[in-house]
N, C-alpha and C positions, 0 to 999 in steps of 0.2 A: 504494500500500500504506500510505502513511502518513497516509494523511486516511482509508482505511477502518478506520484505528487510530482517531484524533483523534473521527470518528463512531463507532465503535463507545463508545468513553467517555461520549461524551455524552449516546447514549442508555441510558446505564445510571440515569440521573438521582441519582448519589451529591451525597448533600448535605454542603455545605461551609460549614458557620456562620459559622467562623472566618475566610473570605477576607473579603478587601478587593475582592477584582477580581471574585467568581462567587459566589452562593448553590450552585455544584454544581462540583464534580471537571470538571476538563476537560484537555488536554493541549497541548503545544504540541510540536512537532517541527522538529528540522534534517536536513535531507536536502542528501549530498554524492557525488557521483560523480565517478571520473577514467578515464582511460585510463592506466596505467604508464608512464610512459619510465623508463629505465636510468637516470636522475641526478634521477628521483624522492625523495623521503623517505615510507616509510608515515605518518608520524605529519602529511602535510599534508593526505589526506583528513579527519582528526579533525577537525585544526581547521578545515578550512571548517564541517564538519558543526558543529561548536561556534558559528563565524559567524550559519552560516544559523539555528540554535538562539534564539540574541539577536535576530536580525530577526524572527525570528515573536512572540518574547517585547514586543518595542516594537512590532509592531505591532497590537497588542491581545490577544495571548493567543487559547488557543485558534486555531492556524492552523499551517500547515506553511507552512517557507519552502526554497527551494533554493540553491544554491550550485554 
């Protein structure tokens, strides 16, 4: 679901003058999933989801990464 995001962006071809990294809009994504245990915290999916966010981000933009 998150790269048929990340593609659907791209092909909208919105122009982005002002980057440094794309002449066009593009997206990058963090994808995180768990299974719950009882001594879980909700707020640790976040941040993987935040993690995996920065790895897509260093690894060139535009991509999905997981965690």
């Amino acid at each position: 679901m998150a790269n048929n995001c990340r593609v659907a962006v791209e092909k909208l071809h919105i122009l982005h003058e002002s980057s440094n990294v794309s002449n066009e809009v593009t997206i990058s994504v963090g994808v995180s999933s768990i299974i719950p245990l009882g001594l879980m915290k909700p707020n640790e999916l976040v941040k993987n989801a935040d993690k995996a966010l920065y790895l897509a981000k260093e690894s060139g933009r535009n991509s999905v990464e997981t965690i």
